[in-house]
Backbone as CSV, one residue per row, in Angstrom:
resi,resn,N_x,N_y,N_z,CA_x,CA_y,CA_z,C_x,C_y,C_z
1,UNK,-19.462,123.834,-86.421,-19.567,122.419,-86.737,-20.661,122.238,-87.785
2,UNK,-20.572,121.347,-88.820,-21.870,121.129,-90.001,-22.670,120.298,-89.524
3,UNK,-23.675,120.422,-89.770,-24.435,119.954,-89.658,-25.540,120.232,-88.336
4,UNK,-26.349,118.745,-88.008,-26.945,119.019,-86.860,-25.728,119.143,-85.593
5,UNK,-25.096,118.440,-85.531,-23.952,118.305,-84.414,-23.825,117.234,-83.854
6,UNK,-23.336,116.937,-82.526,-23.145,115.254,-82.263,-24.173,115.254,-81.048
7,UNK,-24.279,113.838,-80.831,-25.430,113.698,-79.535,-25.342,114.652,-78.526
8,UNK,-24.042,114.560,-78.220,-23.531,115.038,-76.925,-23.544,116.867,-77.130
9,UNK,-23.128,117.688,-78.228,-23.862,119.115,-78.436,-25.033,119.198,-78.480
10,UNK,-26.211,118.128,-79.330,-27.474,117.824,-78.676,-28.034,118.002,-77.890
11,UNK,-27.849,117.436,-77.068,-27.897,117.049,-75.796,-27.751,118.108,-74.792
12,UNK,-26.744,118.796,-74.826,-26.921,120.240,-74.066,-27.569,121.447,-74.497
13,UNK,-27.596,121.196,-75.701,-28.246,122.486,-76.685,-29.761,122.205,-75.903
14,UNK,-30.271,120.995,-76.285,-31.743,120.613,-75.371,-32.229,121.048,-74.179
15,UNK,-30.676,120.678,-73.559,-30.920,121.037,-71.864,-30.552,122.203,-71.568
16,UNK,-30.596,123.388,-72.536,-30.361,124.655,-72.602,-29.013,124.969,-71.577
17,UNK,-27.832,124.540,-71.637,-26.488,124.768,-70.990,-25.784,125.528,-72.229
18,UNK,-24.948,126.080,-71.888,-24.072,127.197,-72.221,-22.931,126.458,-72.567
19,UNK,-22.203,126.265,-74.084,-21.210,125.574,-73.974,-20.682,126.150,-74.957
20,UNK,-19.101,125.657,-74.982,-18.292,126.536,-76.570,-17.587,125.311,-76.481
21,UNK,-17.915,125.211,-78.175,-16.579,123.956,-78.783,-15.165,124.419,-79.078
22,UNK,-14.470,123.138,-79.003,-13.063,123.572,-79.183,-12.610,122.554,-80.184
23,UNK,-12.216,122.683,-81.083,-11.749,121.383,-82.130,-10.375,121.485,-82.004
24,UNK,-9.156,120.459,-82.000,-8.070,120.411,-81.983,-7.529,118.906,-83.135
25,UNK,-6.447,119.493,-84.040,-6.107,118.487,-84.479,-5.321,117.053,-83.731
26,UNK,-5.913,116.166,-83.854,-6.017,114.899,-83.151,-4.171,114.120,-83.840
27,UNK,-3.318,113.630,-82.955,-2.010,113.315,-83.605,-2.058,111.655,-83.445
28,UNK,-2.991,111.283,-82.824,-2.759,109.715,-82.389,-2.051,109.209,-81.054
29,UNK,-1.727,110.450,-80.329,-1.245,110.345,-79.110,-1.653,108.987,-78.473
30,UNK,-0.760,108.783,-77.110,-1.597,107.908,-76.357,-2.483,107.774,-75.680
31,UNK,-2.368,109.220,-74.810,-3.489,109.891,-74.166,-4.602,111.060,-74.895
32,UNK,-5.766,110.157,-75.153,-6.567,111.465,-75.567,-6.735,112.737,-75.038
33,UNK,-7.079,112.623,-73.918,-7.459,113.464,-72.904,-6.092,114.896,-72.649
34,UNK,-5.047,114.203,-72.323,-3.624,114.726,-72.453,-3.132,115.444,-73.688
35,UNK,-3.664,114.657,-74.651,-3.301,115.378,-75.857,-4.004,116.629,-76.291
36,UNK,-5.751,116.304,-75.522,-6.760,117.894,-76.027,-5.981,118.563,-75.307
37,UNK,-6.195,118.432,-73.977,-5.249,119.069,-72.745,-4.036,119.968,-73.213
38,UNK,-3.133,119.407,-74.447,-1.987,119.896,-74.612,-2.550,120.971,-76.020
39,UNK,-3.449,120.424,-76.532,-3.846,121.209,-78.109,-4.203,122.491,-77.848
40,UNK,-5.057,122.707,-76.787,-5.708,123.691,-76.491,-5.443,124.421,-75.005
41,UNK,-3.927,124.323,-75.170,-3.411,125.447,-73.928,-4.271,125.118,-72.571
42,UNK,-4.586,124.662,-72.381,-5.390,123.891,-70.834,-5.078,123.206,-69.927
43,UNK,-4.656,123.509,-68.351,-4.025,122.744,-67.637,-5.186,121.573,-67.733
44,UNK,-4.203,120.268,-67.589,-4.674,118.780,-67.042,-5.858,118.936,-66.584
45,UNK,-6.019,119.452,-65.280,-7.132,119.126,-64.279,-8.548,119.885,-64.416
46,UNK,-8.200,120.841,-65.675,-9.530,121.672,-66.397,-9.958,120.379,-67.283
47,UNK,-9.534,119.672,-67.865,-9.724,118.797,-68.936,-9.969,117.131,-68.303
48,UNK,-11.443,116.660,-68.545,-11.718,115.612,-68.105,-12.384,114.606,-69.184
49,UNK,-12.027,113.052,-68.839,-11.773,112.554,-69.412,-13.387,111.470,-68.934
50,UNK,-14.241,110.614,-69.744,-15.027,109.942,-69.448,-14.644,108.355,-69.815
51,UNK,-14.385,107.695,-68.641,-14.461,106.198,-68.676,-15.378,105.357,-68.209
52,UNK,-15.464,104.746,-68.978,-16.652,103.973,-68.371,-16.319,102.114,-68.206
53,UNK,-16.598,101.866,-66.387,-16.488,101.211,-65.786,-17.718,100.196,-65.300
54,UNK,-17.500,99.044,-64.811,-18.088,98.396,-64.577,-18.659,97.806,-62.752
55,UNK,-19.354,98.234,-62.689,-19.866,98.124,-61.001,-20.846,97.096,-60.798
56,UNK,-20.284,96.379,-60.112,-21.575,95.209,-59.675,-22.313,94.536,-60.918
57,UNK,-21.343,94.337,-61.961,-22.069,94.102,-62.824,-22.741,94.876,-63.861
58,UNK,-22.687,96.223,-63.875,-23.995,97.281,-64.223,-22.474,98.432,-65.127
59,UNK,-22.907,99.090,-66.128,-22.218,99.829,-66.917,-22.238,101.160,-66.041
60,UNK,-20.939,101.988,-65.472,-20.733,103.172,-65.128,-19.960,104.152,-65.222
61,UNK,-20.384,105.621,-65.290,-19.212,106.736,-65.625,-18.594,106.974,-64.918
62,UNK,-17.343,107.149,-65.237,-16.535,107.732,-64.207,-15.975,109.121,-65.096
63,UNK,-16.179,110.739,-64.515,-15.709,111.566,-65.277,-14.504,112.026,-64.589
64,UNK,-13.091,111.921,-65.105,-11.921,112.492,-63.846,-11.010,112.982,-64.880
65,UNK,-10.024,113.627,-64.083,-9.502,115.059,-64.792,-8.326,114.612,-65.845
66,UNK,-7.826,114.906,-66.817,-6.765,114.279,-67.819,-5.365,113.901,-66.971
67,UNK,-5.285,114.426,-66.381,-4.355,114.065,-65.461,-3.924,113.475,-64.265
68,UNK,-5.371,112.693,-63.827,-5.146,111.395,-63.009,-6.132,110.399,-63.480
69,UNK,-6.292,109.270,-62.874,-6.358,107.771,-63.253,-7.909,107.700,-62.524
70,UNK,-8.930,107.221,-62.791,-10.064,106.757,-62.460,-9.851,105.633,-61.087
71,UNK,-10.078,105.828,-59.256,-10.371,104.986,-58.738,-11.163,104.069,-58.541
72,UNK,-11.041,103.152,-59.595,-12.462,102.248,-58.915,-13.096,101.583,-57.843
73,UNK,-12.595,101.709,-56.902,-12.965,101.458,-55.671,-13.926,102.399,-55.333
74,UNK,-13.181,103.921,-54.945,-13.472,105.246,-54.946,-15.288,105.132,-56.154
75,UNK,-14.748,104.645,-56.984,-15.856,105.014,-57.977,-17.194,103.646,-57.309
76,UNK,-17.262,103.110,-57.223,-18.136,101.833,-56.980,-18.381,102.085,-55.414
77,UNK,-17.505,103.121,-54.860,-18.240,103.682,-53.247,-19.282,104.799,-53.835
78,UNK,-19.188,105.681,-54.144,-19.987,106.534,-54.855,-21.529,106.180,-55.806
79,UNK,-21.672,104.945,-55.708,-22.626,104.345,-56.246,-23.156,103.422,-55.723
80,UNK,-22.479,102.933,-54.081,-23.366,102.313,-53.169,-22.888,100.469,-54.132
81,UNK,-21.716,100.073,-54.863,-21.649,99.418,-55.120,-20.239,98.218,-54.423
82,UNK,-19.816,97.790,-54.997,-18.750,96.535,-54.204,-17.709,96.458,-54.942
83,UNK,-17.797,96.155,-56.256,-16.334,95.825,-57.125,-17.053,96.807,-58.030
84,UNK,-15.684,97.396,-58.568,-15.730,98.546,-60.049,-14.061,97.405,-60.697
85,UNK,-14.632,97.423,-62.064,-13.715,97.037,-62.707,-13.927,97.799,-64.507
86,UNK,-12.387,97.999,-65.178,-12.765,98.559,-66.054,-13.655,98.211,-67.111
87,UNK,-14.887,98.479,-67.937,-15.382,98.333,-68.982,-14.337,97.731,-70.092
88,UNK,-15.624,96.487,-70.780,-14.741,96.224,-72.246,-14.912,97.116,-73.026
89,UNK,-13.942,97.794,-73.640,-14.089,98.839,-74.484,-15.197,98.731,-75.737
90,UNK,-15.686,97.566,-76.285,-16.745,97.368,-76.983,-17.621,97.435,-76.293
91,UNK,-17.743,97.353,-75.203,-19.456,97.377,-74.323,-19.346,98.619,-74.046
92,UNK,-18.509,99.358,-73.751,-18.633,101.196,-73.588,-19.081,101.906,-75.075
93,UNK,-18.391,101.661,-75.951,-18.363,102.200,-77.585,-20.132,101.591,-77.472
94,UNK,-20.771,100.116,-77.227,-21.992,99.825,-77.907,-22.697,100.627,-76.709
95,UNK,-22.902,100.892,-75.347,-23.626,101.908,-74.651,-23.996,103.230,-74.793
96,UNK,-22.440,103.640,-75.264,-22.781,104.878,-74.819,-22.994,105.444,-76.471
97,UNK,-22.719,104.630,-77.582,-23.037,104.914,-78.743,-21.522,106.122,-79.664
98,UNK,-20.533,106.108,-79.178,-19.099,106.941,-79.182,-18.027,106.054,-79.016
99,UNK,-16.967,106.383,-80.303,-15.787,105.538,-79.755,-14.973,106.130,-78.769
100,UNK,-13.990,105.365,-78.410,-12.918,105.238,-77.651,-12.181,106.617,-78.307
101,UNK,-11.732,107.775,-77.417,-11.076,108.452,-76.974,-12.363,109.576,-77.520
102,UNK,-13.557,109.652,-77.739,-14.029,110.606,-77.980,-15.815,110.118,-76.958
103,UNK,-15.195,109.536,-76.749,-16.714,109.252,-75.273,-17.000,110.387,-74.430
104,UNK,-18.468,110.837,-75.069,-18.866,112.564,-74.339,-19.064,111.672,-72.847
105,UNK,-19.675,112.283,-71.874,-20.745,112.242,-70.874,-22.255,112.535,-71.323
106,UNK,-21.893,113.169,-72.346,-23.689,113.920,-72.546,-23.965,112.877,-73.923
107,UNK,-25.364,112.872,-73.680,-26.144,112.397,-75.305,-25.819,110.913,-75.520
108,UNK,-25.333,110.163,-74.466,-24.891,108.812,-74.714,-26.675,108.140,-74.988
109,UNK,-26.067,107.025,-75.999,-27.124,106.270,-76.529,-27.692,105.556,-75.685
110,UNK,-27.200,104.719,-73.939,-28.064,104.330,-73.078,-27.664,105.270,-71.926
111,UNK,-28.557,106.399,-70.987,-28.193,106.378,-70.204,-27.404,106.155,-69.273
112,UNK,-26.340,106.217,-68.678,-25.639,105.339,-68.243,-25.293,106.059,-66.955
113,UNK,-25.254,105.751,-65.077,-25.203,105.957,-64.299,-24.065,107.169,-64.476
114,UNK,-23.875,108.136,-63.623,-22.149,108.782,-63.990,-22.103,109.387,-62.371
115,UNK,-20.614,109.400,-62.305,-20.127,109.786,-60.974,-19.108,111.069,-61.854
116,UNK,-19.021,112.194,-61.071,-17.978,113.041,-61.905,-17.615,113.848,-60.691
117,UNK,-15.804,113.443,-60.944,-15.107,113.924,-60.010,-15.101,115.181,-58.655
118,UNK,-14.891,115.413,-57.738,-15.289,116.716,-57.309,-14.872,117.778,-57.839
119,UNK,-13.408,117.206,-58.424,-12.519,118.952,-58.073,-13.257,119.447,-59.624
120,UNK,-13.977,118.948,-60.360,-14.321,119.931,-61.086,-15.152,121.248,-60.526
121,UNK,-15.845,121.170,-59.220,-16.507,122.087,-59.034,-15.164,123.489,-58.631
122,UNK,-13.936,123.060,-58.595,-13.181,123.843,-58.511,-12.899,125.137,-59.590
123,UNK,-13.708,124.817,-60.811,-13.213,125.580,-62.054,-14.762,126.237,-62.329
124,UNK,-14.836,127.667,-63.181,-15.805,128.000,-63.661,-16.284,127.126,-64.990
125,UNK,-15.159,126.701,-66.024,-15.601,125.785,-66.607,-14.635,124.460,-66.592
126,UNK,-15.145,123.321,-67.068,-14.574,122.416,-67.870,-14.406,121.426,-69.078
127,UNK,-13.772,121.141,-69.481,-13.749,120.671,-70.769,-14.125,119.193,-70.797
128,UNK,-14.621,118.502,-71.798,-15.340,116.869,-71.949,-15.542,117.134,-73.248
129,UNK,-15.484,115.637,-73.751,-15.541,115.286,-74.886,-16.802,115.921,-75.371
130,UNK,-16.952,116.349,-77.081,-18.221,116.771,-77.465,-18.340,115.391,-78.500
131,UNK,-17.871,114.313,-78.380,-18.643,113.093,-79.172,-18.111,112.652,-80.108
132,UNK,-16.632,113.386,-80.121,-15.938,112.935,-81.007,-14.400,113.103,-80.661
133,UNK,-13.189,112.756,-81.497,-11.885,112.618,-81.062,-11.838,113.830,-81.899
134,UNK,-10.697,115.173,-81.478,-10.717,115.967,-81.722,-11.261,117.286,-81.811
135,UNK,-12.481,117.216,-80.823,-13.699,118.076,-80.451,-13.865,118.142,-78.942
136,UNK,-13.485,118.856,-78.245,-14.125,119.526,-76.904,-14.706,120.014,-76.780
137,UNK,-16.041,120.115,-75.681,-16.692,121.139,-75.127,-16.265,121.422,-73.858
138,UNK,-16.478,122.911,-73.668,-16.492,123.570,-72.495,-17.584,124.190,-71.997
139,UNK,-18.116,123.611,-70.435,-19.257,123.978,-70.059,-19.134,124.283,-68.398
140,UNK,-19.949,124.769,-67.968,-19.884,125.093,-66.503,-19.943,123.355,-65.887
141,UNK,-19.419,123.447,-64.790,-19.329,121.896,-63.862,-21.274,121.225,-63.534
142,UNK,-21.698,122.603,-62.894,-23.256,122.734,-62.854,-23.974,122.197,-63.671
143,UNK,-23.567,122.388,-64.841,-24.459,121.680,-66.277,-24.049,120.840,-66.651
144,UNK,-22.877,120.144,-66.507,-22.788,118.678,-66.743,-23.165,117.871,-65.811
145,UNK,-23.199,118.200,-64.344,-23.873,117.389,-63.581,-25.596,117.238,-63.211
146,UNK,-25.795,118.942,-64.064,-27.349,118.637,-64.185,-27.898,117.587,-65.842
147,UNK,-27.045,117.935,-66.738,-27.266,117.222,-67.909,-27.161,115.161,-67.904
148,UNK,-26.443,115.346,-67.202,-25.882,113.791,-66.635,-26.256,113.258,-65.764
149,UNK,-27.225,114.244,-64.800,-28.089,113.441,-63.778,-26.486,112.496,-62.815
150,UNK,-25.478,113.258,-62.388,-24.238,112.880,-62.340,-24.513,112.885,-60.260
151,UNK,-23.778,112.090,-59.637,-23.094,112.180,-58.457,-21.912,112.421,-58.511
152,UNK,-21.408,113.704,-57.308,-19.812,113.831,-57.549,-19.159,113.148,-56.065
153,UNK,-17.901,112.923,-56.287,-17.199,112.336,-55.572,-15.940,112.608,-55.200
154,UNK,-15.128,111.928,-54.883,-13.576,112.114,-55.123,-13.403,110.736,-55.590
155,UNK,-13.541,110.780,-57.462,-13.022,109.285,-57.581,-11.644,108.948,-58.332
156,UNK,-10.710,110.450,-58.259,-9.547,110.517,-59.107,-8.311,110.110,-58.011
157,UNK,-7.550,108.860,-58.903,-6.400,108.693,-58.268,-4.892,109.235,-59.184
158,UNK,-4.328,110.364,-58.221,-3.639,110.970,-58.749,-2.309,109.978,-59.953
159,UNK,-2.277,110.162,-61.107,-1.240,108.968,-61.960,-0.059,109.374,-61.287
């Protein structure tokens, strides 16, 4: 990649985690997540996707696998909260400082609470946005939840 790199390679490079990028040409699909998923030979549930939701009022992550749907219920139990409803996509893009379909978990411009799914601890690695559409990283589950200061859960509802 040129240059310095994006927040989110930043960001782990800092927190000394172990990661390898994956760039894939981007088609405009509907599903981002589905589409890295498909670019780069990777079942669904290796490949996770960051949305960010709204709890009690308060901006939150939800990290769950390309191939099921973010519970918000599920997600707003995991945070000791009441209603989860989805984020306006301009208040996610102005938080976390990343557009829409390339929203890392790591290096976001405010902090932002994150819950990330369980079954990632199922895999040696997994894949998340590196900060841009068309760019993956792959990192151990361990280091994104130490980089993200993350709670895991079960907050994926199967699509």
């Amino acid at each position: 990649m040129s240059g310095k790199g994006t927040p989110a390679t930043i960001a782990a490079t800092r927190g000394k985690a172990a990661y390898t990028l994956h760039p894939y040409t981007v088609s405009g699909a509907a599903s981002y997540g589905e589409e890295a998923a498909d670019s780069l030979g990777t079942e669904h549930g290796r490949v996770f996707k960051t949305l960010v939701a709204e709890v009690d009022g308060t901006l939150v992550v939800g990290v769950v696998p390309v191939a099921g749907k973010l519970d918000l219920k599920a997600l707003a139990t995991a945070v000791s909260g009441k209603k989860a409803q989805m984020a306006d996509p301009a208040a996610a893009e102005r938080a976390t400082g990343y557009v829409r379909g390339g929203i890392s978990p790591l290096g976001q411009r405010k902090r932002l609470r994150t819950v990330v799914d369980a079954s990632a601890a199922h895999y040696p690695t997994v894949f998340v946005s590196a900060g841009r559409r068309g760019l993956q990283m792959e990192l151990a589950p361990h280091d994104l939840i130490r980089l993200t200061n993350a709670v895991t859960g079960a907050i994926t509802a199967l699509s």
